[in-house]
C-alpha positions in Angstrom: -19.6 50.1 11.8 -20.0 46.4 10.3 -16.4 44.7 9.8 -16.6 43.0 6.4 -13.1 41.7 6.9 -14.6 38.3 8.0 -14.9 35.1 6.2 -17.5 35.8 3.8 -19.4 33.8 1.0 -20.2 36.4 -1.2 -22.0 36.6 -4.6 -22.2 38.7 -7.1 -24.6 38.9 -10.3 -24.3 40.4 -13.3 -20.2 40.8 -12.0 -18.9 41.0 -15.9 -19.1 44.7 -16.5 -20.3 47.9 -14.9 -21.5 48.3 -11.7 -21.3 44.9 -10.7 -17.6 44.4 -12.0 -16.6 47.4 -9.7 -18.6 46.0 -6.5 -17.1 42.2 -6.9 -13.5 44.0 -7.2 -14.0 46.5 -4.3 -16.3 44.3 -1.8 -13.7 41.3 -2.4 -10.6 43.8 -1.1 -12.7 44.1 2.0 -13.3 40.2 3.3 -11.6 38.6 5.3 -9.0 35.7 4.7 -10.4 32.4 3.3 -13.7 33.9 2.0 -14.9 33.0 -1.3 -16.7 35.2 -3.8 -18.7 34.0 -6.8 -18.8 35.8 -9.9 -22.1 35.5 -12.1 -22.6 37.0 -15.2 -23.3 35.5 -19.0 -20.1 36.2 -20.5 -17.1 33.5 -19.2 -14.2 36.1 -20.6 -15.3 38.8 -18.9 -15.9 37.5 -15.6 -12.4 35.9 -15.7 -10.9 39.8 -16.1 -12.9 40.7 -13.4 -11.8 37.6 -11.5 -7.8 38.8 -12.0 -8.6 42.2 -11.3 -9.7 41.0 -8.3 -6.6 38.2 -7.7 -3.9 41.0 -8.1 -5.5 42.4 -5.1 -6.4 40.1 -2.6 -2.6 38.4 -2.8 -4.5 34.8 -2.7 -6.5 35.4 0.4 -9.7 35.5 -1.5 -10.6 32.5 -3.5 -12.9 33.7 -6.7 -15.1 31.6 -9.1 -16.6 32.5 -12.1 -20.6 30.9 -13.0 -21.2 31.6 -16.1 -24.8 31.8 -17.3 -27.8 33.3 -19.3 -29.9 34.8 -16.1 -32.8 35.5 -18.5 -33.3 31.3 -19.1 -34.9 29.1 -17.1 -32.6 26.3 -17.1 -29.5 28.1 -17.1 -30.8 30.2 -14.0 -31.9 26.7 -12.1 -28.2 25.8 -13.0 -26.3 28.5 -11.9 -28.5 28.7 -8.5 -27.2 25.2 -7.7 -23.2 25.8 -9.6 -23.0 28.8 -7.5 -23.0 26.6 -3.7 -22.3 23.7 -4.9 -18.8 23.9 -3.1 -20.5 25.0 0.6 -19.5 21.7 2.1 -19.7 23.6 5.5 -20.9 26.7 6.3 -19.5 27.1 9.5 -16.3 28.0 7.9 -18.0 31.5 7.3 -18.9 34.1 9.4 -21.0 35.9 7.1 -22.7 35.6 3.4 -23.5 38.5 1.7 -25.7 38.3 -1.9 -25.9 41.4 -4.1 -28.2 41.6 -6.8 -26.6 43.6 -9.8 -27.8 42.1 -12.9 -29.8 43.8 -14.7 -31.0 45.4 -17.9 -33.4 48.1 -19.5 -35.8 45.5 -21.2 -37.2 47.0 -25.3 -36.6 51.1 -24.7 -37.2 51.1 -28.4 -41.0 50.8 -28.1 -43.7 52.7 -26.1 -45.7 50.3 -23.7 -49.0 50.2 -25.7 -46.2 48.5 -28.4 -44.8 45.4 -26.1 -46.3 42.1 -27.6 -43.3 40.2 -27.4 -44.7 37.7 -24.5 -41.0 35.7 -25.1 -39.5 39.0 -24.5 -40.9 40.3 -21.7 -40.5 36.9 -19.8 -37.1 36.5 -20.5 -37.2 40.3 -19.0 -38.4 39.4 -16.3 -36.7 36.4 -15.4 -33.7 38.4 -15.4 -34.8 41.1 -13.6 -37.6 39.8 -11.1 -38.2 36.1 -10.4 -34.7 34.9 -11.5 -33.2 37.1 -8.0 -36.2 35.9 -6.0 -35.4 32.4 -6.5 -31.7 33.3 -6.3 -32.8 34.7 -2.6 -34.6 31.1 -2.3 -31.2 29.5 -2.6 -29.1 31.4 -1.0 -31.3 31.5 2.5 -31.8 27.2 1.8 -28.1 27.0 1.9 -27.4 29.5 5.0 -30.7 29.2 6.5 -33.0 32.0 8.3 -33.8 33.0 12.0 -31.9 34.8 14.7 -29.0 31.6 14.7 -28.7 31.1 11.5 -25.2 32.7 10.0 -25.3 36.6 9.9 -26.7 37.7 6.2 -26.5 40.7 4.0 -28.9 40.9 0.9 -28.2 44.0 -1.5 -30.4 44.4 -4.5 -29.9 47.4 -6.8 -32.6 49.6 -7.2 -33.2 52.9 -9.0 -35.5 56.3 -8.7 -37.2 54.7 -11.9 -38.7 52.0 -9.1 -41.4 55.4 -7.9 -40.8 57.8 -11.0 -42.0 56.9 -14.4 -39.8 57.7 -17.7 -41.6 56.7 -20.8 -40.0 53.9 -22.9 -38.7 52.8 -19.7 -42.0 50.7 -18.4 -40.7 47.7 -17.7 -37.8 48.9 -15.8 -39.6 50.9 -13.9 -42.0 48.2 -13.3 -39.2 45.9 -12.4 -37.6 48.2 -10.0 -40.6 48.6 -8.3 -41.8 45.5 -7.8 -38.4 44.0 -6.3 -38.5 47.0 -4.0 -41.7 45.8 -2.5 -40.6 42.5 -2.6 -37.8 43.0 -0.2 -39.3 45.3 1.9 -41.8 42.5 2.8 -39.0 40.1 3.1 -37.4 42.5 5.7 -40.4 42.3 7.8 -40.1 38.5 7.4 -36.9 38.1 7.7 -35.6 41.1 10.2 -32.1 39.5 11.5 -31.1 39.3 7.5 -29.5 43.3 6.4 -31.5 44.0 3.5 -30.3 47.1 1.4 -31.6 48.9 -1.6 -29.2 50.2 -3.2 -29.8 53.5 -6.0 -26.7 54.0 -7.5 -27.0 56.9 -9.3 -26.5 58.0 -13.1 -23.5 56.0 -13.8 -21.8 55.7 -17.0 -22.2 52.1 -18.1 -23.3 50.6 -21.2 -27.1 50.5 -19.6 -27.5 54.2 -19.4 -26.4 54.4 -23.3 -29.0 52.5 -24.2 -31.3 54.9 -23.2 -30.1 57.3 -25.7 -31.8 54.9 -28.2 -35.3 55.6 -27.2 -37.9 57.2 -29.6 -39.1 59.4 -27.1 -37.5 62.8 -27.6 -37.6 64.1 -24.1 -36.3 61.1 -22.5 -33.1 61.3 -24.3 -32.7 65.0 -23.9 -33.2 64.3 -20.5 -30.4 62.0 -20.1 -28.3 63.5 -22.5 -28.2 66.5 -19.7 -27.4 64.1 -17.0 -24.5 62.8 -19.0 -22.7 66.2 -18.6 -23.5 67.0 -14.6 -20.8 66.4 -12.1 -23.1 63.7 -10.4 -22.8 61.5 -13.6 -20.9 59.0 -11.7 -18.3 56.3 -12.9 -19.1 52.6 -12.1 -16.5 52.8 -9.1 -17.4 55.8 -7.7 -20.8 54.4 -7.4 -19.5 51.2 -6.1 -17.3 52.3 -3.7 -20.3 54.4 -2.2 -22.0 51.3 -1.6 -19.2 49.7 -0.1 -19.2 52.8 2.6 -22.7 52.0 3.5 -21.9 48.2 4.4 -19.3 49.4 6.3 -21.7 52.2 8.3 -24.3 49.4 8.8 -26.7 52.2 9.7 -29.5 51.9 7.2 -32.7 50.6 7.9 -33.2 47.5 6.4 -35.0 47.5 3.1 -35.2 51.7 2.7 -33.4 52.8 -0.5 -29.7 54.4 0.3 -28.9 56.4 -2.6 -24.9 56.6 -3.4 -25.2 60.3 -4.1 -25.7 60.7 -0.2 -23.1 58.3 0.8 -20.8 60.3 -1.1 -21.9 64.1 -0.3 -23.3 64.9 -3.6 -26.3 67.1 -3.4 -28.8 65.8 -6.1 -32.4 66.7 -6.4 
């Protein structure tokens, strides 16, 4: 068992809504005294209610900052990287940094691939989804450095069965998934004293899986429209408190995908 309640720097993207709202709150009621979580999101008045959610529970002990930024523009991404440690004066004061990668979003599930022409588009897509975390990584391991004495480290990047199973009008999301999953599995080899976890959170019921309901394709939204009504449809702190439980085990190996549906005893094909 890993004991979060440490110190902790601990960062959270796309912290506003969904998923990521529910992890920030959770993970925050689990760290130690003095530690500081960062929320990071576009929208300022959302991560503020997050950030009281979270202040009602932590009685103080937990200092929380909202960064509010566009994760799909250049600038604003260079930005944010430097807002969000800007205040590490010393990082001996902590005695662990964790960085969880929730942001996220479905890219144009409106169009079949052969229709993406959008070049703007699909680089703002993949800022957000790909290279805008990698350099995120990139900041976070300048600031907390790398190698067996460096300060312990917990990267968590959310990932998804659409990362090895193809849904059409899904492409780039799948393609996204997929490539970030390789990305850190080569970045565990590199960097084995850093935890690295993918996390799958299931079908959860956020404003991301509704959007797949606006596809053209017929049998993708029948598809989802069945998982909507399963008992493994999950809500967003069901799924976040599963990944919670598997920071807590510590038993993973790094970089392999931990599903939430196993961590909490669901039986899903």
């Amino acid at each position: 068992m890993a004991d979060l309640k440490v110190t902790t720097f601990c960062v959270v993207t796309g912290a506003s809504r969904g998923i990521g709202k529910e992890i920030a709150i959770q993970l925050a009621q689990k760290l130690g005294p003095n530690s500081s979580v960062q929320l990071v999101a576009r929208n300022q008045q959302a991560l503020e209610d997050t950030a009281d959610k979270i202040r009602e529970r932590v009685d103080g002990s937990v200092q929380v900052r909202c960064v509010a930024a566009d994760l799909s523009n250049v600038e604003s991404v260079t930005n944010a990287n430097q807002e969000i440690f800007d205040n590490v004066k010393d990082i001996s004061t902590f005695s662990h940094a964790i960085l969880v990668h929730n942001a996220a979003s479905l890219g144009d599930t409106s169009k079949y691939a052969r229709e993406l022409d959008d070049v703007d588009s699909l680089q703002k897509f993949c800022l957000l989804n790909m290279s805008g975390p990698i350099s995120l990584t990139s900041a976070f391991f300048k600031v907390f450095g790398h190698g067996k004495d460096s300060l312990r480290k917990t990267v968590v990047q959310l990932t998804s069965d659409n990362g090895t199973t193809p849904y059409k009008t899904m492409h780039v999301y799948c393609m996204a998934k997929a490539g970030r999953d390789m990305f850190f599995r080569v970045m565990a080899l590199e960097e084995p004293e850093v935890r690295i976890l993918s996390y799958d959170p299931g079908a959860v019921d956020t404003d991301m899986f509704k959007q797949t309901f606006s596809s053209p394709d017929k049998d993708l939204v029948s598809a989802v429209g069945d998982i909507s009504k399963q008992t493994y449809f999950l809500k967003p702190e069901q799924s976040a408190g599963a990944l919670v439980k598997a920071l807590e085990k510590d038993k993973y190996e790094n970089a392999t995908v931990v599903r939430a549906y196993d961590e909490l005893g669901m039986k899903v094909d």
